[in-house]
C-alpha positions as CSV (number, residue, x, y, z in Angstrom):
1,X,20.0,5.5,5.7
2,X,16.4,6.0,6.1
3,X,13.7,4.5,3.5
4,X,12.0,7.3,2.1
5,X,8.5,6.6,0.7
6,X,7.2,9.9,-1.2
7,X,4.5,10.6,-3.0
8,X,4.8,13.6,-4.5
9,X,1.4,14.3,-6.4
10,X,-1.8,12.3,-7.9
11,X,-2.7,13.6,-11.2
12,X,-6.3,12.9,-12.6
13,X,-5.6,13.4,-16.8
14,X,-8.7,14.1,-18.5
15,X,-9.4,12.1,-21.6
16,X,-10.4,15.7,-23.2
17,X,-6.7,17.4,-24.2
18,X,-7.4,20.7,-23.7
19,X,-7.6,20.3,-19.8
20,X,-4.8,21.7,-18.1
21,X,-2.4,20.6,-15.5
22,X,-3.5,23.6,-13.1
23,X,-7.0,22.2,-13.1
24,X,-6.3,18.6,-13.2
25,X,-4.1,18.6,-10.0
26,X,-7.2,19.2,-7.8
27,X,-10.1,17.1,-9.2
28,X,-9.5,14.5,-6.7
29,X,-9.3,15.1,-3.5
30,X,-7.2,12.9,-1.1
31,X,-9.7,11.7,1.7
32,X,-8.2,8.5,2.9
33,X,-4.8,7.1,2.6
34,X,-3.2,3.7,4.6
35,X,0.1,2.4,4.1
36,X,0.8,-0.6,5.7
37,X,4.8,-2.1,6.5
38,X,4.6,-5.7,6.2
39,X,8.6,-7.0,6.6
40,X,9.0,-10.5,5.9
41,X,5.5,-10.9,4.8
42,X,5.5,-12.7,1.2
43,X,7.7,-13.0,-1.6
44,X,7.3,-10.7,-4.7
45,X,5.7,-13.8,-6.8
46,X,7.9,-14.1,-9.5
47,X,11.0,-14.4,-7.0
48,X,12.8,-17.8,-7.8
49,X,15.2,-17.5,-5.2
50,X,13.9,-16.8,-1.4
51,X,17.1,-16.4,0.5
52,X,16.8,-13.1,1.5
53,X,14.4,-11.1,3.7
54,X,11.4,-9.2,1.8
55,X,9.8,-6.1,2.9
56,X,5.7,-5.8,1.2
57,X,4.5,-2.4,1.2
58,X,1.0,-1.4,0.5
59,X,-0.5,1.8,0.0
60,X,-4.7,1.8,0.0
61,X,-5.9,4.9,-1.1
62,X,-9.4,6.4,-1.2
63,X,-10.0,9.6,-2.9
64,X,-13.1,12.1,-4.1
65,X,-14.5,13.8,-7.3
66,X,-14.9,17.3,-6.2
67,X,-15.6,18.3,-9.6
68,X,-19.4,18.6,-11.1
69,X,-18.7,16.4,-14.0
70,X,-18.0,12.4,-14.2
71,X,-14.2,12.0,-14.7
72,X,-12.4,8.7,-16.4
73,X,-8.5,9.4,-16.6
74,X,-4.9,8.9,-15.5
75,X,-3.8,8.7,-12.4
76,X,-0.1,9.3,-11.8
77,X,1.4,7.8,-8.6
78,X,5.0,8.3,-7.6
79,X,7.0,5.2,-5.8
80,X,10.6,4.3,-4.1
81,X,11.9,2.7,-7.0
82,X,15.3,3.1,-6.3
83,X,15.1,1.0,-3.1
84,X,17.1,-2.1,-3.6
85,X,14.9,-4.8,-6.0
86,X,11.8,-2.5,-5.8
87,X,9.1,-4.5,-8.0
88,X,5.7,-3.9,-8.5
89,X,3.5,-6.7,-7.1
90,X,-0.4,-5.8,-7.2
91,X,-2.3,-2.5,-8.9
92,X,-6.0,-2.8,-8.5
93,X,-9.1,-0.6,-8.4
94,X,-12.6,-0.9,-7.2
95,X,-16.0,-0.6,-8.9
96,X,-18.0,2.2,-7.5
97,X,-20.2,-0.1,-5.3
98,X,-17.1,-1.9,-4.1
99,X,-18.3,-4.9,-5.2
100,X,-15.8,-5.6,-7.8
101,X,-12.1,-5.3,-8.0
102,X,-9.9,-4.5,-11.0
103,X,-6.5,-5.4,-11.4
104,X,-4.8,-2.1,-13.5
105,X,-2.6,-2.6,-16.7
106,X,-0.2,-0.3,-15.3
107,X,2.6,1.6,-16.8
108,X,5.9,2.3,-14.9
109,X,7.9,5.0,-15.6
110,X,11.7,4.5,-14.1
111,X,13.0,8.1,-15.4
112,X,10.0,9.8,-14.0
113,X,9.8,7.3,-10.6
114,X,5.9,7.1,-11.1
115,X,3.2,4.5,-12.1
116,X,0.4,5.6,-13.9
117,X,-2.8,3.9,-14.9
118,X,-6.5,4.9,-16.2
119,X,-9.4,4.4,-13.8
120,X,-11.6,1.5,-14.9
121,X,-14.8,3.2,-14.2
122,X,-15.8,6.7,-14.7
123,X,-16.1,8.6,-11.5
124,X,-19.3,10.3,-10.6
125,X,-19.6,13.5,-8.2
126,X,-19.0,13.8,-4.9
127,X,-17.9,9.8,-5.6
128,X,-15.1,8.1,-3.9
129,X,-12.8,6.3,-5.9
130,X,-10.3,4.0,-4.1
131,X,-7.4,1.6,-4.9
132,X,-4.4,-0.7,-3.8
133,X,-0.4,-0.8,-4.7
134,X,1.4,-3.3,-3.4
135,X,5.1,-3.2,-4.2
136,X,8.4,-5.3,-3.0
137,X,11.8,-4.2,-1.8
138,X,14.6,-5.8,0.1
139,X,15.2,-2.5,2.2
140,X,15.5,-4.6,5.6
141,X,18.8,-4.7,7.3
142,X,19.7,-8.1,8.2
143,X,22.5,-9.2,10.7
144,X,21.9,-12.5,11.4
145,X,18.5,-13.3,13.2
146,X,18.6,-9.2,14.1
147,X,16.3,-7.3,11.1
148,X,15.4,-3.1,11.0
149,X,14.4,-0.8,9.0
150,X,14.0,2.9,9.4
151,X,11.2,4.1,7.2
152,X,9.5,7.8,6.6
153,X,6.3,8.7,5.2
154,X,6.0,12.3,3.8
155,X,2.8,13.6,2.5
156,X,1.8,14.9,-0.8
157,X,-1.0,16.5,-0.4
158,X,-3.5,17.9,2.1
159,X,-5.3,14.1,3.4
160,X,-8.0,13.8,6.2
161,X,-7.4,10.7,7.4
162,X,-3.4,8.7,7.3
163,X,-3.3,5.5,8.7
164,X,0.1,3.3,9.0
165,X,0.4,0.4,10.2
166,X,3.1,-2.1,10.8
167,X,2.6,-6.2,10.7
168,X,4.8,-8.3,12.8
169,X,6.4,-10.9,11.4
170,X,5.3,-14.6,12.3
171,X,7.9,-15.9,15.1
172,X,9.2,-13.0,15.2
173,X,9.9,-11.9,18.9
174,X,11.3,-8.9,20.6
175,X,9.5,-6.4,17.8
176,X,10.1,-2.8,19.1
177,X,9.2,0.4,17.3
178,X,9.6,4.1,17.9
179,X,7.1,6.3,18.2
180,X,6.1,3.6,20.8
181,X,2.4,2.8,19.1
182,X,-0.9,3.3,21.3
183,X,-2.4,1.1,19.8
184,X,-1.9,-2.8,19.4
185,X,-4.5,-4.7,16.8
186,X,-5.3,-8.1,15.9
187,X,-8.1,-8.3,13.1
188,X,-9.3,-12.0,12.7
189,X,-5.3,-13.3,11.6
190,X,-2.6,-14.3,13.2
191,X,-0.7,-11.0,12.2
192,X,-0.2,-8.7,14.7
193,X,-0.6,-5.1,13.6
194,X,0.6,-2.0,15.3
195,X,-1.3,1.1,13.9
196,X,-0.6,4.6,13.9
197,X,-3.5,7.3,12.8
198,X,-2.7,10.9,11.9
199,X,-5.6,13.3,11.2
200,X,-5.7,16.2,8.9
201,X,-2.2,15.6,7.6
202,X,-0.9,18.6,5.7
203,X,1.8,18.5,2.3
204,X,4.8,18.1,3.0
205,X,3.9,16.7,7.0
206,X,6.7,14.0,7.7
207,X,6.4,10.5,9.9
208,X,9.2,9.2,11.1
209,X,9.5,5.4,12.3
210,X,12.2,2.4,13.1
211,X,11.5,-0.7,13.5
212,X,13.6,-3.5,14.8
213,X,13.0,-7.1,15.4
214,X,14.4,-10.6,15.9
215,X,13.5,-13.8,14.1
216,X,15.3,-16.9,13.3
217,X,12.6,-18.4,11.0
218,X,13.5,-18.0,7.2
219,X,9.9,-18.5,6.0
220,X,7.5,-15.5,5.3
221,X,4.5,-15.4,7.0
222,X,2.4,-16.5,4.1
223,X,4.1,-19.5,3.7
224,X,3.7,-20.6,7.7
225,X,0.0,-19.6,7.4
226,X,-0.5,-20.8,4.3
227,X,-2.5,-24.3,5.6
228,X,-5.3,-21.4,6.5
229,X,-6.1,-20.3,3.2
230,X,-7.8,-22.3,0.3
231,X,-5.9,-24.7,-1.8
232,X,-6.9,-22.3,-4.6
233,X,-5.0,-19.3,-3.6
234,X,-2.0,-21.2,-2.2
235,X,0.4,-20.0,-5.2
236,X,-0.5,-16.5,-4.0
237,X,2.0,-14.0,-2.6
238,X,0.4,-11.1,-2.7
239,X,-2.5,-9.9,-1.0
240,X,-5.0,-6.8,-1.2
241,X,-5.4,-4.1,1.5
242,X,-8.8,-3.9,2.3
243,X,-12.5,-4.9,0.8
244,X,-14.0,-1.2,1.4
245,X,-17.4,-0.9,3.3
246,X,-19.6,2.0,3.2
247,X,-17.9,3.4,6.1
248,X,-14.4,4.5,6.5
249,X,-12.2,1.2,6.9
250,X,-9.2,3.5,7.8
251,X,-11.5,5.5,10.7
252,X,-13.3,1.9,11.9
253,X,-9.4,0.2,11.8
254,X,-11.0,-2.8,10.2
255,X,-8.3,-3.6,7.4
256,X,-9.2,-7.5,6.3
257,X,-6.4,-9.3,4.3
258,X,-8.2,-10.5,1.1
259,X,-5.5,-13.4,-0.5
260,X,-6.7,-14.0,-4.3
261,X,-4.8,-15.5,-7.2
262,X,-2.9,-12.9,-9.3
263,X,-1.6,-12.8,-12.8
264,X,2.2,-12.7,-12.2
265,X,4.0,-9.1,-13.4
266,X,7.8,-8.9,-14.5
């Protein structure tokens, strides 16, 4: 059965009650959007027991004020939350300089399938306004050392630039995935990335992908590269997409893995 990530709309909720939905809907405009498939990457940090293979998804997001006004409101995200275990691992948001980063107190709503949260600065216009979700499934298929996963993307909105990316596994050997990519990337880490962009993706616009792999190592990849990071952020799982420059990380392909120390979410 394929994994379906959808997200279905992005709602910026003014503080002011009498806005309306209608209006609302199209405040923001979706510039910028990368997801990236990271299978067997870390453990969702409150897991006590690791015996089973973890997919990490990230979605990094970067969107505009196309209003006249500064905005400060709600923004309404939908997620796959009933793919096996899905948790919640990281919500964060950046300052408008993009000098600071701002783990949300988020609110998950399982009837509704969404996460919602209120921007931590106001939003100026013609401003960008970007964030990071990282959430945790076990959604890989597992026969012995043989792993897959079939996953689609479908678009929720009109966005200028989609990039998704896929992270191989460390030790992991015969990795194949359809599409074939055109492009193979390595940015600085060990992790090899295999990156797919789509431009001027419409509503509705679906991307298809399987990935298969082999690996007999039980380990994540943060684990085995964990002698690389400081002894400060060993007890990290997580990870943030991206420290956003003035120029389009998605367009330039420059995604840097930022590990910090997080506070731990149930």
């Amino acid at each position: 059965m394929k994994k379906i990530l959808v997200i279905v709309s992005i709602v910026l909720a003014f503080i002011c009650p009498t806005s309306s939905y209608a209006q609302n809907e199209t405040i923001l405009k979706m510039e910028e959007l990368s997801v990236r498939v990271m299978p067997e990457y870390a453990y969702h940090p409150n897991d006590q027991k690791k015996d089973h293979a973890p997919l990490l998804i990230g979605y990094q997001g970067s969107m505009v004020n196309d209003s006249d006004q500064p905005q400060k409101g709600k923004i309404e995200i939908p997620l796959p939350m009933d793919e096996k275990d899905f948790r919640v691992g990281y919500v964060a948001d950046y300052s408008s300089d993009l000098r600071t980063t701002y783990e949300i107190e988020y609110v998950i709503d399982r009837e509704k399938g969404t996460i919602f949260w209120t921007t931590s600065e106001e939003i100026a216009p013609k401003e960008r306004y970007k964030f990071v979700i990282e959430f945790y499934s076990d959604s890989l298929k597992v026969r012995k050392e043989k792993k897959s996963l079939s996953y689609q993307f479908k678009s929720f909105a009109d966005i200028g630039l989609v990039n998704v990316i896929f992270t191989e596994p460390s030790k992991a050997k015969n990795m194949k995935l359809t599409p074939a990519p055109e492009e193979k990337q390595n940015h600085g880490t060990e992790d090899q990335t295999f990156s797919y962009l789509f431009q001027d993706v419409k509503a509705g616009e679906e991307k298809n992908f399987t990935l298969s792999y082999e690996r007999r190592e039980t380990r994540p990849t943060t684990e085995l590269n964990e002698r690389d990071l400081s002894e400060g952020n060993r007890k990290s799982t997580g990870l943030a997409l991206g420290a956003f420059s003035g120029i389009s990380v998605i367009s330039a392909g420059a995604l840097t893995i930022l590990f910090k120390k997080r506070k731990k979410k149930a």
